[in-house]
C-alpha positions as CSV (number, residue, x, y, z in Angstrom):
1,X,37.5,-22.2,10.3
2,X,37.0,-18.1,11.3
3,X,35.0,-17.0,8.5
4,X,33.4,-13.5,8.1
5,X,29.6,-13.4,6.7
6,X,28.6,-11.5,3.8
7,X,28.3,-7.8,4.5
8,X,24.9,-7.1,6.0
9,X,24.0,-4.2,4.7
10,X,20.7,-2.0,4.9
11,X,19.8,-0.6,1.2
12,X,17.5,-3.3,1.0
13,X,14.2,-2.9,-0.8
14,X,10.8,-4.1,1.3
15,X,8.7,-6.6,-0.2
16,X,6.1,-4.8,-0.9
17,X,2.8,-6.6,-1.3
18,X,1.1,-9.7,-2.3
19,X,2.6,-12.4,-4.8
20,X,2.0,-13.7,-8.2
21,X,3.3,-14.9,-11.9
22,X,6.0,-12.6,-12.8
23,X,6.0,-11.7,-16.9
24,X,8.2,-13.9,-19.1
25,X,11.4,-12.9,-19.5
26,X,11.2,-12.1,-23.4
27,X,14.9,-10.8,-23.7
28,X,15.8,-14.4,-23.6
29,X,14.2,-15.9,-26.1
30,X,15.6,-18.6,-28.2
31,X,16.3,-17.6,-31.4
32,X,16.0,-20.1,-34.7
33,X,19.5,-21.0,-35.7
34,X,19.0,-19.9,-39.4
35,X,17.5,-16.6,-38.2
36,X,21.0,-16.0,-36.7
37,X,23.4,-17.1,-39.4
38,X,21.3,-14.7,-41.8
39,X,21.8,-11.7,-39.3
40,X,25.7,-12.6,-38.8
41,X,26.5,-13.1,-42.5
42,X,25.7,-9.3,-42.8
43,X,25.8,-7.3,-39.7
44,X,28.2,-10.2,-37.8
45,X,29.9,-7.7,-35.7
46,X,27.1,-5.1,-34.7
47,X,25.1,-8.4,-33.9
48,X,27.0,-10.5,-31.9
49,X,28.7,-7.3,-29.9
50,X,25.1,-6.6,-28.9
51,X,24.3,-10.2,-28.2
52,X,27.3,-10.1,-26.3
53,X,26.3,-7.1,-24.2
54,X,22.9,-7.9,-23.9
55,X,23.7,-11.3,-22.2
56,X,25.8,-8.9,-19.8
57,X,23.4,-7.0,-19.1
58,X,24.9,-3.9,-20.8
59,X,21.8,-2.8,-21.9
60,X,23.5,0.5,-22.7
61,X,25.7,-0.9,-25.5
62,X,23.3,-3.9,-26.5
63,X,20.7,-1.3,-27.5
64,X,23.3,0.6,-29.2
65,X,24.9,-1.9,-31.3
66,X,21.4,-3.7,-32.2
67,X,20.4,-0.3,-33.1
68,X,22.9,-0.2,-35.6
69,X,22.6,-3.6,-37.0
70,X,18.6,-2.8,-37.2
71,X,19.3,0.0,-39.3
72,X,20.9,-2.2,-42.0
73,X,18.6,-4.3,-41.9
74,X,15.0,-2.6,-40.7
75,X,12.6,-5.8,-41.3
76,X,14.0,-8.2,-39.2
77,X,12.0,-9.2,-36.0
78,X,14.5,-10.3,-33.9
79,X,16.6,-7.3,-34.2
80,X,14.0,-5.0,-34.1
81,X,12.6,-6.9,-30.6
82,X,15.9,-7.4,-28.8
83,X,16.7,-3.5,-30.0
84,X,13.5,-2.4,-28.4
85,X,13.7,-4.6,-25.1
86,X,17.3,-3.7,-24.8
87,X,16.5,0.2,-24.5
88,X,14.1,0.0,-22.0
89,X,16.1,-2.0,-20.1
90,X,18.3,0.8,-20.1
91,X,15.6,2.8,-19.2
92,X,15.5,5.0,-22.8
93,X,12.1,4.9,-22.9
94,X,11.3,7.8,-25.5
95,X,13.7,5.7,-27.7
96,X,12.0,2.9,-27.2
97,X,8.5,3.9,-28.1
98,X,9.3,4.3,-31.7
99,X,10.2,1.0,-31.8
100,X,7.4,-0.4,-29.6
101,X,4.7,1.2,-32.2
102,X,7.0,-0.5,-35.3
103,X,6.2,-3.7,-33.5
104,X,2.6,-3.1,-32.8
105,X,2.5,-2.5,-36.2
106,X,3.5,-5.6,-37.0
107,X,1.5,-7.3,-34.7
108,X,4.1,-9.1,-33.3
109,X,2.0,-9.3,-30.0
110,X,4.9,-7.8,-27.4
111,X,3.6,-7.8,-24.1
112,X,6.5,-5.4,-23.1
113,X,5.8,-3.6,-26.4
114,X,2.1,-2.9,-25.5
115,X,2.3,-2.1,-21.9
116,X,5.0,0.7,-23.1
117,X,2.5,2.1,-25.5
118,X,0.0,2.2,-23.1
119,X,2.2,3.9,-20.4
120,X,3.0,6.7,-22.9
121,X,-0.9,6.9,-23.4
122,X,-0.7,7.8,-20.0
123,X,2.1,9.8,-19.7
124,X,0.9,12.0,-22.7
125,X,-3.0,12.0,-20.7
126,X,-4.5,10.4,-23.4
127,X,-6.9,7.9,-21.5
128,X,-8.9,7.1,-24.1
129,X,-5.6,5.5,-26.6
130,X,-4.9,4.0,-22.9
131,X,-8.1,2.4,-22.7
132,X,-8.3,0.9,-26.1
133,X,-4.8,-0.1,-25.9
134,X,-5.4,-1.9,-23.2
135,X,-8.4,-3.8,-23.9
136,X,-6.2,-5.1,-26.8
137,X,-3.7,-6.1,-24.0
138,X,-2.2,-9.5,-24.4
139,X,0.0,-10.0,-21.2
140,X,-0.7,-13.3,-19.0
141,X,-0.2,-14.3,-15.5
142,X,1.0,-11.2,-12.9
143,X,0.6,-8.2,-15.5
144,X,-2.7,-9.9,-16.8
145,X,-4.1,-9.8,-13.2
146,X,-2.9,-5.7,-13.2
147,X,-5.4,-5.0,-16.2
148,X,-8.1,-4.3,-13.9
149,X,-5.9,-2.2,-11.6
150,X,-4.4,0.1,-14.3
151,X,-8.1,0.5,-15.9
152,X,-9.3,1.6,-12.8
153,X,-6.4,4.5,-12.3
154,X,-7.2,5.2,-16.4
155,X,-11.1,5.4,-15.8
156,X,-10.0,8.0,-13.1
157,X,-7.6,9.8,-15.4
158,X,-10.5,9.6,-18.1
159,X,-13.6,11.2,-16.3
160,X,-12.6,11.3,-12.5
161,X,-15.3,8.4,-11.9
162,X,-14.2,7.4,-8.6
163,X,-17.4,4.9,-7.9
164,X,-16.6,3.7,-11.4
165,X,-12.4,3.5,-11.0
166,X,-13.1,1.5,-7.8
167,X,-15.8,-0.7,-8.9
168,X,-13.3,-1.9,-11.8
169,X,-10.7,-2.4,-8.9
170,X,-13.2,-4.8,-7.1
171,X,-12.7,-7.4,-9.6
172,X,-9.6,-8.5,-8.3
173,X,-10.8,-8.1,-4.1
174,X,-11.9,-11.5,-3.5
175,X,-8.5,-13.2,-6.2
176,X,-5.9,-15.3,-3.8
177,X,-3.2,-12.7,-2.3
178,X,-4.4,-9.6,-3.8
179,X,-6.9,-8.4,-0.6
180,X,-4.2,-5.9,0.6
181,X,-3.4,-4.6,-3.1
182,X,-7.4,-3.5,-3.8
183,X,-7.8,-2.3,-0.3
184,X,-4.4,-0.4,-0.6
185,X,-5.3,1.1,-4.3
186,X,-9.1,1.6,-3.1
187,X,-7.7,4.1,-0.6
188,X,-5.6,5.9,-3.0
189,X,-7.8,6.4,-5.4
190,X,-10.2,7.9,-2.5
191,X,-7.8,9.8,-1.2
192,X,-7.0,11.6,-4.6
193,X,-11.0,11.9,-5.2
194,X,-10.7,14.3,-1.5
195,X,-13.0,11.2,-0.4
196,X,-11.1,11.6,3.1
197,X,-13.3,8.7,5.3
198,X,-13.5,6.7,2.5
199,X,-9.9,6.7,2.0
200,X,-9.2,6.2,5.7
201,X,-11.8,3.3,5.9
202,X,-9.5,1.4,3.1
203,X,-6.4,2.3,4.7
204,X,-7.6,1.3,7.8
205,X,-8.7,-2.4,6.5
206,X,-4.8,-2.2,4.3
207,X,-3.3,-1.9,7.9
208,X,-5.3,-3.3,9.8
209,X,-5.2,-7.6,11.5
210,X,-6.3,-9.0,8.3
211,X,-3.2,-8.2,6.4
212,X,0.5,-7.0,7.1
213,X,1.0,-4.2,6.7
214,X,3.9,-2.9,3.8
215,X,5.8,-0.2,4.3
216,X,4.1,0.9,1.2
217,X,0.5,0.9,3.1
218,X,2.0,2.6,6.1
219,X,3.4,5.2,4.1
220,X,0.3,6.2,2.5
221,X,-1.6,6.0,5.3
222,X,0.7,8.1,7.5
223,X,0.4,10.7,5.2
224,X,-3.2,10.6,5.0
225,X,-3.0,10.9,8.8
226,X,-1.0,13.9,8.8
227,X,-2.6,15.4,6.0
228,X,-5.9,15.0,8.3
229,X,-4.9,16.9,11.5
230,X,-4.1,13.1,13.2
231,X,-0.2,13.6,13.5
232,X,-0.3,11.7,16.7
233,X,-1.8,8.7,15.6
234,X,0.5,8.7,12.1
235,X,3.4,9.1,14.9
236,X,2.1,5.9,16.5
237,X,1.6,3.8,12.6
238,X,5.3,4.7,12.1
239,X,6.7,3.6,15.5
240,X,5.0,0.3,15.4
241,X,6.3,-0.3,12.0
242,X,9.6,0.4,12.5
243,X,9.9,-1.2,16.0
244,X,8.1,-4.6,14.1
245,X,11.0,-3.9,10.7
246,X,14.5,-4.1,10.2
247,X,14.8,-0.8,7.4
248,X,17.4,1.2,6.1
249,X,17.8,4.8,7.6
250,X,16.0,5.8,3.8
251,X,13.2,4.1,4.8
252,X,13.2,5.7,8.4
253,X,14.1,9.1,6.9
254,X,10.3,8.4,4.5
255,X,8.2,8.1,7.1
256,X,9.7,9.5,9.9
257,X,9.1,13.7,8.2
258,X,10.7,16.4,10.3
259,X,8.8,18.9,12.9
260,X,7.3,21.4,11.3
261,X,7.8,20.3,7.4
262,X,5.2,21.6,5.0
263,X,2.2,19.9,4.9
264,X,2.4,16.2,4.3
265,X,1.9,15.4,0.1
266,X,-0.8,12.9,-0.7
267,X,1.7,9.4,-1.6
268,X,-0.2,9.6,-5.3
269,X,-2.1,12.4,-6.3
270,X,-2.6,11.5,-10.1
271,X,-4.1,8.5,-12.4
272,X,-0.7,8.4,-14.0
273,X,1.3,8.3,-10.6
274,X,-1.4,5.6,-9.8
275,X,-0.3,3.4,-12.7
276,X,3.1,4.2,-11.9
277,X,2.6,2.7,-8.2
278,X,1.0,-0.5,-10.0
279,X,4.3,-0.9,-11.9
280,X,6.4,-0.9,-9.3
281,X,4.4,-3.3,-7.5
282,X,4.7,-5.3,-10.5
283,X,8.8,-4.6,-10.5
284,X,8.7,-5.7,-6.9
285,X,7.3,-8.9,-6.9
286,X,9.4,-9.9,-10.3
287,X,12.3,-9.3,-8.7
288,X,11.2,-11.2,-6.0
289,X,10.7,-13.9,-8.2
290,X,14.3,-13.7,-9.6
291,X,12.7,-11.8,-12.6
292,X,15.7,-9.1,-12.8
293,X,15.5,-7.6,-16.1
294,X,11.4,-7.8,-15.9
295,X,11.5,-6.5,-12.7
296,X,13.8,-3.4,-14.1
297,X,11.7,-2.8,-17.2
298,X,8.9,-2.5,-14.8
299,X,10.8,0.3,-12.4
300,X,12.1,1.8,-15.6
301,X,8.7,2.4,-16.8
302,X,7.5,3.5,-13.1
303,X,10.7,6.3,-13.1
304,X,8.9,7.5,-17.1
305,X,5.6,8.1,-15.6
306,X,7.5,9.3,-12.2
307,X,10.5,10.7,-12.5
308,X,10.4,12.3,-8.9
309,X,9.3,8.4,-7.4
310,X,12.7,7.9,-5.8
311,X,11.3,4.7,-3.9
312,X,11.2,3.3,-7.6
313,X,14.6,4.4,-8.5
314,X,16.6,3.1,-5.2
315,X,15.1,-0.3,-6.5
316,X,16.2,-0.1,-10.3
317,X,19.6,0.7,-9.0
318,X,19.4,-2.2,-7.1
319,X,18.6,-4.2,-9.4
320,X,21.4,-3.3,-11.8
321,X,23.7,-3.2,-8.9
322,X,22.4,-7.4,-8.5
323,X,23.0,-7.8,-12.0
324,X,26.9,-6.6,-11.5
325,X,26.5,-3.3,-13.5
326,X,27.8,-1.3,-11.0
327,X,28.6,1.8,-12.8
328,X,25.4,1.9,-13.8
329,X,23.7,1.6,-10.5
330,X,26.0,4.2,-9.0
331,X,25.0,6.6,-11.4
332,X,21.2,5.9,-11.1
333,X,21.9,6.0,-6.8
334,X,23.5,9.5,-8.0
335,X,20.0,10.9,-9.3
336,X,18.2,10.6,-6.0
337,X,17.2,14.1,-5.4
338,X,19.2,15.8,-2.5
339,X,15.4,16.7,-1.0
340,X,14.6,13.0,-1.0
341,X,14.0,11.0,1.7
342,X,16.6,8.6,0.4
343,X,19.1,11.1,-0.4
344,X,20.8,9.6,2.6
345,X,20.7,6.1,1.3
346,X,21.4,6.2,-1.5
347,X,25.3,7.8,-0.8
348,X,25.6,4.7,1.3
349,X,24.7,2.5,-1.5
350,X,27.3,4.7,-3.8
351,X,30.0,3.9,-1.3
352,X,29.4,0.4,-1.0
353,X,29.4,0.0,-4.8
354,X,32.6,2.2,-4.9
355,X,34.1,-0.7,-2.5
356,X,33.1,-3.0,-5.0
357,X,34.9,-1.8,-8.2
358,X,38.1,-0.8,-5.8
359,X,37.7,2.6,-5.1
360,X,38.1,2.2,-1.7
361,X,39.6,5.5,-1.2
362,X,36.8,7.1,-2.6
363,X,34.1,5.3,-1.0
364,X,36.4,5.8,2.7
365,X,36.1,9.5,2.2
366,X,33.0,9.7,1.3
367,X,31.9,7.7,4.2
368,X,33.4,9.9,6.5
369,X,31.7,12.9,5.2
370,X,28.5,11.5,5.7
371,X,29.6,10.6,9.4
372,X,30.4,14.1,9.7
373,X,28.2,15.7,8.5
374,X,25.3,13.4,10.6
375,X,26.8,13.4,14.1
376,X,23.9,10.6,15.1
377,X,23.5,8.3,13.0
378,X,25.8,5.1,13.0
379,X,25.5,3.5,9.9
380,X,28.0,5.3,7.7
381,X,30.7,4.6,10.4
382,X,29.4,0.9,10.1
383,X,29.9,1.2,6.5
384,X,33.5,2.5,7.4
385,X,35.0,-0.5,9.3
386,X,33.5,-3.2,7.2
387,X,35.8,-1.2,4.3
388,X,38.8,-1.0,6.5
389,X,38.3,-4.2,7.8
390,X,38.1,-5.9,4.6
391,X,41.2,-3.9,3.7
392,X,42.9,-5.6,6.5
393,X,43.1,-1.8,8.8
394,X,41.8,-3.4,11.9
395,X,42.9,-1.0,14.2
396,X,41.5,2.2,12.2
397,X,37.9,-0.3,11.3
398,X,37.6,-0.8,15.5
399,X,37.7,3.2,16.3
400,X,35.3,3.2,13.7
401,X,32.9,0.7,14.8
402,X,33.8,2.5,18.7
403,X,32.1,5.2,17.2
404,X,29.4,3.8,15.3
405,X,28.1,2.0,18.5
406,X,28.8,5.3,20.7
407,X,25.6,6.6,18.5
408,X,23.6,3.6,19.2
409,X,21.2,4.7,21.9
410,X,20.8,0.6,23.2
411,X,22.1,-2.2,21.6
412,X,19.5,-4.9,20.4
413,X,19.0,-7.6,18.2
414,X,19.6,-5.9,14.9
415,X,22.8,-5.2,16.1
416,X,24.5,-8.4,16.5
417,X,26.5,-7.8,12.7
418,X,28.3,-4.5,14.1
419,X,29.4,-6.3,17.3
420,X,30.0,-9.3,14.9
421,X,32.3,-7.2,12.8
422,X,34.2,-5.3,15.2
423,X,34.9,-8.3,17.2
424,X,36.7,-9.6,13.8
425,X,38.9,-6.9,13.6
426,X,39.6,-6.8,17.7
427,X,40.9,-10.3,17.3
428,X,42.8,-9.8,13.8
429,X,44.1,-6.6,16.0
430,X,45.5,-9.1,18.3
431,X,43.3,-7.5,21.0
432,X,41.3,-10.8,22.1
433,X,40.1,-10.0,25.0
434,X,37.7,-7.4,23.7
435,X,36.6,-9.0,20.7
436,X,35.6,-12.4,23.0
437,X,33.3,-9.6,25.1
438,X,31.8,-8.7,21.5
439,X,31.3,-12.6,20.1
440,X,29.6,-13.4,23.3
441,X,27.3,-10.2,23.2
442,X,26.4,-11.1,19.9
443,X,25.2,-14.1,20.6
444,X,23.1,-12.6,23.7
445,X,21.7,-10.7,21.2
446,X,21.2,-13.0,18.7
447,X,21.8,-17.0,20.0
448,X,21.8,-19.0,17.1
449,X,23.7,-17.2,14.6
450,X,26.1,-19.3,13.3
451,X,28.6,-17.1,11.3
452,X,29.4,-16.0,15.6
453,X,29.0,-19.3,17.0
454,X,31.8,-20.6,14.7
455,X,33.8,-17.5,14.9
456,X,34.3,-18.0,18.3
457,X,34.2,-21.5,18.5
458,X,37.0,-21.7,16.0
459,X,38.9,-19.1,18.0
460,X,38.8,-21.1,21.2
461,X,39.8,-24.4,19.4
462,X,43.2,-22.2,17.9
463,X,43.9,-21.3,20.9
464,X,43.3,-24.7,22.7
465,X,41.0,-23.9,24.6
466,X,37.4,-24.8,25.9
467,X,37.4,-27.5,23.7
468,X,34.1,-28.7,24.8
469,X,32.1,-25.5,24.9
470,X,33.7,-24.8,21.2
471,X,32.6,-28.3,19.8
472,X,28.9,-27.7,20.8
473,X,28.7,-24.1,19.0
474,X,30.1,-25.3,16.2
475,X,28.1,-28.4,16.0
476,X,24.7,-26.4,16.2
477,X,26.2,-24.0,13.8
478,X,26.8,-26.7,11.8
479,X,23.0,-27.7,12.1
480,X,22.2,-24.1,11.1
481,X,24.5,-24.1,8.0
482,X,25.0,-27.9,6.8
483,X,26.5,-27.0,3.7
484,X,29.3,-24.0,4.4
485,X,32.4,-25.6,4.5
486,X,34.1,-23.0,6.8
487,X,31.8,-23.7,9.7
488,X,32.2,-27.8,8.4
489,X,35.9,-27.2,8.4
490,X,35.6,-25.8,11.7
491,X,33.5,-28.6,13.2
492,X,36.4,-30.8,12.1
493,X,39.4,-29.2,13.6
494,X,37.7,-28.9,17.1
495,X,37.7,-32.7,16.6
496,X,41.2,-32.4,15.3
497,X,42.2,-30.8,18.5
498,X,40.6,-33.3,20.8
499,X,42.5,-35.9,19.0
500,X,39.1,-37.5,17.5
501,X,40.8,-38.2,14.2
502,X,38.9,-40.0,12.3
503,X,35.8,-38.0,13.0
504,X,37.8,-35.4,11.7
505,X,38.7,-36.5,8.9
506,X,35.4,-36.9,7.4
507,X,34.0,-33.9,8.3
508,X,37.2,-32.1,6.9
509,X,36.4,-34.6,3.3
510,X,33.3,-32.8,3.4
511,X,34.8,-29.0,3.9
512,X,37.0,-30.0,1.3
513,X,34.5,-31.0,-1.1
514,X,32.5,-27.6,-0.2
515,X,35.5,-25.3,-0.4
516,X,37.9,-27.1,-2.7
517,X,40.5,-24.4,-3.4
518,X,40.9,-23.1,0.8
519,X,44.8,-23.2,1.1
520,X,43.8,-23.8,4.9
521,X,41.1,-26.6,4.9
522,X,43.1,-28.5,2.3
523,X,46.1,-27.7,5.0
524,X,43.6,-28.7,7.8
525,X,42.9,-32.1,6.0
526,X,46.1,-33.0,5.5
527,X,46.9,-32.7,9.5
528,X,43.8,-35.4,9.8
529,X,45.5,-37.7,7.1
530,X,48.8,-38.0,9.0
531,X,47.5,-38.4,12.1
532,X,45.2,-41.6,11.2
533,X,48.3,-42.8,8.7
534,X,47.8,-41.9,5.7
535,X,50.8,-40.1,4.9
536,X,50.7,-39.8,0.9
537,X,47.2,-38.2,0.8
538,X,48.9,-35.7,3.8
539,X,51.3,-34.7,1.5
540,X,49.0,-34.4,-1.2
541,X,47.0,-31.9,0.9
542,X,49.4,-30.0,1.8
543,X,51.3,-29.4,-1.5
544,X,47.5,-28.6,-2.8
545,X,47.6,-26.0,0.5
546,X,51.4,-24.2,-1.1
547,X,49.6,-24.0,-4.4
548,X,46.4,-21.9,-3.3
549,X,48.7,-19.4,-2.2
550,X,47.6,-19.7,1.6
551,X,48.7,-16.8,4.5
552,X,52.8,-16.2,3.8
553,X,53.1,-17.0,7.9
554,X,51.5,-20.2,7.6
555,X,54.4,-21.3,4.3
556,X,57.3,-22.1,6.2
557,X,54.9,-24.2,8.5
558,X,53.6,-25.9,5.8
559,X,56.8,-26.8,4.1
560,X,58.1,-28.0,7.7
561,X,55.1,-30.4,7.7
562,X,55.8,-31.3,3.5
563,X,59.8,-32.4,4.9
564,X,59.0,-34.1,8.4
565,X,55.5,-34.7,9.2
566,X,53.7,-34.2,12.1
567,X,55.1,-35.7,15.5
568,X,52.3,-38.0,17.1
569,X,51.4,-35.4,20.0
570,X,50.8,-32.7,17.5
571,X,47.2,-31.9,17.3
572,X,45.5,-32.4,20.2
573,X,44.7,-30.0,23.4
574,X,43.5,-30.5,26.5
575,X,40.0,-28.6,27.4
576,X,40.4,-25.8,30.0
């Protein structure tokens, strides 16, 4: 069947560098049943509100409510751990530390716990409590591998010893996957030391054939170039990046700097901004790994030692946005600084979270003051018609996709979605023609995507014609997505319509089994049924089809088919 994909949207944080172990995930930890039934049998509500919330990821309200139950009852561990993970989660970091020394204290050996003291070590300059704190550092895997990484950034915040600093960074050059990290810190710390070949020598090898390059390295290095007098050559680093890179105009906006803006800022220019890059490395590759809430202690703790590293808070509020607390991620989205380079994306990513707690009005105006106020770029008019289109406003979502492409200066690749989505709303608009010319552009552009290969497949087979062309899209996008039961449903009314029925009734049993509650692949099955004979399981499928509420056009149909069947020529079409 016709089936939109997901929203493909651009706020979409670059893998940044290397892999590697991510940190357990110690806010869920099981917890001894006895241990529980003692907390509840005093503090039952406070507990098991913050429980609640904490397994919500309401970190907000976990920390609160575990704060509260630890103050009735300060010697338990398991508060008094879930209290302190839960407030750096939300990001409460001067709250936390408190907490983190209670636990130190107790030597309850915390990995989160210690790596927060240490980072306040930093923070408050004191390199040499950093230092001891983190030879005393207990963390394994991933954050293990970064003790050599942030003692290098503290040996530079200690005595400025860049020989020393990078010599400590060596130890992890010749490890499996972490070339590009030394190479890419080892230019850093050179370029804050005003060590400017050595710092280009390292950038050069970060960039260079060896590795691939991050948008990270070219960053850094395109500032170093600018910084240098070599604006040509950092004009060039960008280009082939973003030429080689899908990004998000945030991303485009970073290393693309205006004519004539003051001179380019070194991308670290202190130890503590080093260790702050090395955590969100760390938060990067976690969330990678599926590691959400490690992955946003890690960005939370990059913002504390960084509060201006707006790279590290796009990615913390997309991390909370993944872990459905949109509020939360709106309001961290709303702290980018209006001079940042991501000021721009980040008001995107507040109107697409808008759309998704139903402020669509909200998220529609704001949208179009963006597209005002930026007469070139396209992407908040894209942002536009997928709202209005999923608000079923086809006409007013094609103007806006009209205009969104008007600013496109060529159409390539990367552009398939837009044509994609406006197509969708030119043939729910009833203007087929047009949207045909988009589906068939998109797959110029882009020739085995399936969501468009079964779009208009399916829309040929409804409208009875070429059959045969139809079958052969949706069979190879069948091959490309084996287990969505649109495109499978698809697959088997084409067959459907060229009176193949059995075929089509097992791949419609398997669309069904994929999508169990579509009112109109249940409907679609029970046109198969009848047609090979077996006229109590049609039934069946239909009355299943009335009770998912399908379109209100296709009920009277339905009910038609419930009272008299289908008539043996129903169902089939011949190929044009």
């Amino acid at each position: 069947m016709g089936h939109t994909s997901p929203k493909i949207i651009s706020v979409a944080l670059l893998a940044l560098i290397a892999t590697g172990a991510c940190a357990p995930d110690e806010g869920g930890a099981a917890v001894d049943k006895a241990q529980i039934t003692q907390i509840a049998a005093s503090q039952s509500g406070n507990f098991l509100a913050g429980r609640y919330a904490q397994k919500n990821n309401d970190f907000r309200s976990a920390a609160a409510f575990l704060g509260w139950a630890l103050e009735k009852n300060p010697d338990n561990k398991f508060l008094l751990q879930n209290a302190f993970l839960s407030r750096v989660a939300d990001g409460a970091i001067k709250e936390a530390i408190p907490l983190a020394r209670e636990i130190n204290k107790r030597q309850l050996r915390t990995p989160t716990a210690e790596l927060i003291l240490l980072v306040d070590a930093v923070a408050r300059e004191a390199y040499s409590d950093a230092n001891r704190l983190l030879g005393d550092f207990s963390g394994q895997g991933l954050v293990g591998y970064m003790k050599s990484m942030m003692g290098a950034w503290i040996k530079m915040g200690q005595a400025s010893d860049i020989k020393g600093a990078i010599q400590m960074l060596s130890l992890m050059k010749d490890l499996p996957n972490f070339g590009l990290l030394y190479q890419f810190h080892a230019a850093l710390m050179a370029d804050v030391a005003g060590m400017t070949e050595k710092a280009s020598g390292h950038f050069k090898l970060a960039s260079g054939k060896v590795f691939q390059p991050t948008f990270r390295v070219v960053q850094g290095f395109g500032l170093h170039l600018e910084r240098t007098g070599k604006k040509a050559q950092a004009k060039t680093l960008y280009d082939n990046y973003l030429s080689e890179n899908r990004v998000s105009v945030g991303f485009d906006l970073a290393l693309r700097r205006p004519d004539g803006e003051e001179r380019a800022p070194m991308l670290v220019s202190t130890a503590a901004e080093g260790v702050a890059e090395v955590l969100f490395y760390l938060a990067s590759v976690a969330l990678r790994r599926d590691s959400q809430r490690d992955a946003l202690v890690f960005g939370q703790l990059a913002l504390y030692l960084r509060p201006d590293f707006d790279l590290a808070r796009m990615l913390v509020a997309g991390i909370l946005e993944g872990m459905g607390r949109t509020e939360n991620a709106i309001a961290v989205y709303r702290a980018v600084d209006k001079r940042s380079a991501f000021f721009w994306s980040a008001r995107l990513a507040v109107a697409d979270n808008l759309e998704a707690l139903d402020r669509d009005d909200e998220a529609i105006r704001l949208l179009r003051g963006l597209a005002k106020e930026d007469t070139v770029r396209a992407e908040p008019l894209v942002s536009l018609g997928d709202i209005l289109r999923s608000n079923k406003r086809f006409k007013e979502s094609v103007f806006a996709y009209d205009r969104a492409i008007a600013r496109l200066p060529d159409l390539n690749k990367n552009h398939w979605a837009i044509l994609y989505s406006r197509g969708i709303s030119l043939e729910r608009s009833k203007q087929w023609k047009r949207a045909e010319l988009d589906f068939k552009h998109a797959l110029e552009l882009e020739p085995n995507q399936p969501y468009v290969l079964n779009y208009l497949g399916y829309s040929w087979v409804d409208q009875g014609i070429n059959l045969y062309r139809a079958r052969k899209m949706i069979e190879r996008a069948v091959e490309l997505r084996p287990t969505d039961g649109y495109i499978v449903d698809s697959l088997g009314w084409v067959l459907f319509r060229m009176r193949d029925f059995k075929a089509a009734v097992h791949q419609l049993e398997r669309a069904v089994e994929l999508r169990p509650n579509d009112p109109t692949i249940n409907d679609h099955l029970g046109d198969a049924y009848w047609q090979v004979g077996r006229y109590i399981e049609a039934r069946f499928q239909w009355k299943r089809a009335l009770a998912l509420k399908p379109e209100e056009d296709r009920v009277p149909i339905i009910e038609t088919k419930l009272l008299h069947g289908l008539k043996a020529e129903d169902g089939g079409e011949k190929d044009s």
